[in-house]
C-alpha positions in Angstrom: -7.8 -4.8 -5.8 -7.8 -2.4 -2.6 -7.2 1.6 -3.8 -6.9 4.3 -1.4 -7.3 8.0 -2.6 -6.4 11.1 -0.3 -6.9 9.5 3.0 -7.2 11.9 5.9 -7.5 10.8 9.5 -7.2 12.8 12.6 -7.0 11.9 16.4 -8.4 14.9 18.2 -6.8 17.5 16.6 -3.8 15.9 15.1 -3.7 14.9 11.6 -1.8 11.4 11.5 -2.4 11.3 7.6 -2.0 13.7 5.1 -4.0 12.7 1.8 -2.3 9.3 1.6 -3.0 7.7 -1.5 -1.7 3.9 -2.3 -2.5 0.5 -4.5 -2.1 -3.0 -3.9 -2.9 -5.2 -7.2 -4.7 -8.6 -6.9 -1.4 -10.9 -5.6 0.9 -8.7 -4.5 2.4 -8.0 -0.9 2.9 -4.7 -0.6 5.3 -2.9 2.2 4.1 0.1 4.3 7.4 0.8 6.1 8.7 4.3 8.2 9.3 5.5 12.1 7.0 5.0 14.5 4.4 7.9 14.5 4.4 7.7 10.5 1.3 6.4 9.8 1.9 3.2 9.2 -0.9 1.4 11.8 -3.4 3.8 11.4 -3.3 2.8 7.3 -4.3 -0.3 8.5 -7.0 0.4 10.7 -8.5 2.7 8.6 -8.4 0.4 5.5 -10.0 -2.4 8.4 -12.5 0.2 9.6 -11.8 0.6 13.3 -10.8 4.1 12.1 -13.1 6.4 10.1 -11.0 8.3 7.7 -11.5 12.1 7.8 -11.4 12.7 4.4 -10.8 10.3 1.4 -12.0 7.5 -0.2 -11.2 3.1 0.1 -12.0 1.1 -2.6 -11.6 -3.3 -2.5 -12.7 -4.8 -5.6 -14.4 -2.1 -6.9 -16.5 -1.3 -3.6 -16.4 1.8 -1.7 -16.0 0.3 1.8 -14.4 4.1 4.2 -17.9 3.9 5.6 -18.5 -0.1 6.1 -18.0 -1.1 9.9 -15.1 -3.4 10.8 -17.5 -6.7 10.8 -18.8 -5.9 7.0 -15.3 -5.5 5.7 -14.0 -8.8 7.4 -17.0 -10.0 5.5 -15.7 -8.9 1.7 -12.7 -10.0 2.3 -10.4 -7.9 4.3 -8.0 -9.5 7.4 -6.3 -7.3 10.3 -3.2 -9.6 11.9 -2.8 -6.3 14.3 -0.1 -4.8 16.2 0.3 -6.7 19.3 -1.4 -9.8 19.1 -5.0 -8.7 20.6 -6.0 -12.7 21.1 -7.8 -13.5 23.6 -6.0 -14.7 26.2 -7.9 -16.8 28.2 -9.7 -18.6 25.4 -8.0 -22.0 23.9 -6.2 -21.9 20.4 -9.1 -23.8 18.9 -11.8 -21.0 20.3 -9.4 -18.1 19.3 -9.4 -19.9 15.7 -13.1 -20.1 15.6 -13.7 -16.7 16.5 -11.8 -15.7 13.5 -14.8 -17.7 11.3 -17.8 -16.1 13.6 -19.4 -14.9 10.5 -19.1 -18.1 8.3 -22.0 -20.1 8.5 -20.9 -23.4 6.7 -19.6 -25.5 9.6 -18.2 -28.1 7.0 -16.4 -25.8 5.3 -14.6 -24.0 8.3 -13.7 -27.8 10.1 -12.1 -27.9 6.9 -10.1 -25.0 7.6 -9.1 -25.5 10.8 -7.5 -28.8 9.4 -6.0 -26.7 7.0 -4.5 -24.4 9.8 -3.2 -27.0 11.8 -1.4 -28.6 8.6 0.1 -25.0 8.0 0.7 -24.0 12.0 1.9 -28.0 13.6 2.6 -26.2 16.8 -1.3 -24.9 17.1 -2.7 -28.3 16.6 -0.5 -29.3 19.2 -1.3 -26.9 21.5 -5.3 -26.4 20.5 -6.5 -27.0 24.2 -3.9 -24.5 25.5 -4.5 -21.4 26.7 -4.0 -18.5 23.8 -2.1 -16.5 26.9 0.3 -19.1 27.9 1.4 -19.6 24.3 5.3 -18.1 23.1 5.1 -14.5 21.5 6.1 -16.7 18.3 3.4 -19.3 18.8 0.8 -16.1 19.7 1.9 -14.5 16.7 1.0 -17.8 14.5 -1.9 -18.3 16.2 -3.2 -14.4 15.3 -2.1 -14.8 11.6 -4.4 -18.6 11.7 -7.3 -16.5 13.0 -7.4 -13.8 10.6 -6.9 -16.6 7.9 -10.3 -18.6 9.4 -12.1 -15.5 7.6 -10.8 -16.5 4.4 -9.4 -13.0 3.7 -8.6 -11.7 0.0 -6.3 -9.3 1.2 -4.8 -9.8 4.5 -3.4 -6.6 6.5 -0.4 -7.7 8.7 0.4 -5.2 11.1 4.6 -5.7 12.6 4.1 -9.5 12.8 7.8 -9.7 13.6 7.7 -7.3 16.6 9.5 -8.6 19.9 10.3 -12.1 18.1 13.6 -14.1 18.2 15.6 -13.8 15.1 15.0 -17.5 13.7 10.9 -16.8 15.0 11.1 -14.3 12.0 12.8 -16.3 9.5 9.5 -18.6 10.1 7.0 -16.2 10.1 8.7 -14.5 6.5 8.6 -17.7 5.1 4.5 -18.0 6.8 4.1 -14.8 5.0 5.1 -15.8 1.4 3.5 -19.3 1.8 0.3 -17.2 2.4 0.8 -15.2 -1.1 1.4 -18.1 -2.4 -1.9 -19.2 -2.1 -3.2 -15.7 -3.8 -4.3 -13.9 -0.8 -2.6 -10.4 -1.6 -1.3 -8.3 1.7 -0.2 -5.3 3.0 2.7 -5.8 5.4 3.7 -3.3 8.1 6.7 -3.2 9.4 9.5 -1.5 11.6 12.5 -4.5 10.0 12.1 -2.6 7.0 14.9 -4.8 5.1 12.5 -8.1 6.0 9.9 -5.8 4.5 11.0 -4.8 1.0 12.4 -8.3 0.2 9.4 -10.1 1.1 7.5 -7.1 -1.4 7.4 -6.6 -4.7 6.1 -2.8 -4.3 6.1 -0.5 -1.2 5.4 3.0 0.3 7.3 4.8 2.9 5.5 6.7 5.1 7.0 10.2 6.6 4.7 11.8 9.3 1.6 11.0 8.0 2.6 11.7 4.0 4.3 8.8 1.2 7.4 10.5 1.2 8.4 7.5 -1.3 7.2 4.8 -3.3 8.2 2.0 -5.9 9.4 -1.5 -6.4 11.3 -2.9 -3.6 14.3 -3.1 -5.6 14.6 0.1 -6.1 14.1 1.0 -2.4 16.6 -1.2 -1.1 18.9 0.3 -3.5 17.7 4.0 -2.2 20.4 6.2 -0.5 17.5 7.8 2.0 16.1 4.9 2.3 19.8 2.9 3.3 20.5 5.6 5.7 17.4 6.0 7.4 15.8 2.4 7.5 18.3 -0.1 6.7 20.9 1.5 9.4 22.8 2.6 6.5 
């Protein structure tokens, strides 16, 4: 479904990845895990297209897309949850949820989504005429996940959707995160709780300043001595 081959991106001068190269298969939810400063966000935005890669190439479905600009890949099927949030703040949860379907045209089919959102995310219907900036980091972080998923994404890039949340908020937003595989939109999931990662994937890629250091089933990663002592606090 989405290929990556010898990806090269620079800021400036400095190289933040070196010839990455990964896979995620139609279904899966694939882990991108390591420190900060490995790579990890700039995977995404690259594969999104608010980065241009320096060298390499990014395939979905069979489509070169390295050179599309972020609007045309949203449009064949690619979603960015990003880092921090990014809604806008001083729209309503129903106007951040119809930004995320600005390039669909069929009004009947995206009222039909937003009925589905507020079936999958209760707290959003009840709060639709609120504020997106007076919402909880937890409600926020629903709220981004609902927007990307008014696109109708294929393959749905989640970038630390746990960051900064209460321990039971995460339990919820893992079990958000399956619900949404479930339906058979694949994704690649960033982030720093690396355990919460590797059970939620079956494959994943750790990232070591800028390279895949390592790369395999979950299993097998959870099971990794580097892996134990480095991510999983041992």
């Amino acid at each position: 479904m989405l290929s990556v081959k010898g990806l090269r991106v620079h800021y400036g001068k400095v190289e933040a990845l070196k010839e990455v190269s990964l896979e995620v298969g139609k279904g899966e939810i694939v882990a991108l895990v390591g420190a900060n400063g490995a790579g990890k966000t700039t995977s995404l935005r690259a594969i999104s297209g608010l980065k241009t890669p320096t060298e390499g190439e990014i395939w979905f479905e069979g489509r070169r897309i390295d050179r599309l600009p972020p609007h045309a890949i949203v449009r064949v099927g690619i979603g960015h949850v990003p880092e921090g949030r990014r809604l806008f703040p001083h729209m309503t949860v129903l106007e951040n949820l119809k930004a995320g379907a600005y390039l669909r045209a069929n009004g009947d089919s995206v009222r039909k989504d937003l009925e589905r959102a507020f079936e999958q995310f209760p707290v959003l219907k009840a709060r639709n005429r609120q504020k997106a900036g007076t919402l909880s980091g937890g409600e926020q972080q629903m709220l981004t996940i609902a927007r990307a998923l008014m696109g109708r994404p294929r393959l749905l890039l989640l970038d630390e959707p746990s960051l900064g949340l209460a321990p039971l908020v995460v339990a919820s937003i893992a079990s958000i995160i399956k619900e949404i595989n479930g339906e058979g939109v694949s994704i690649v999931l960033v982030e720093q709780n690396a355990r919460m990662a590797l059970r939620l994937a079956s494959r994943a890629y750790v990232l070591e300043t800028g390279r895949v250091a390592l790369e395999g089933p979950s299993g097998a990663l959870l099971a990794d001595e580097h892996v134990k002592k480095v991510y999983l606090g041992g």
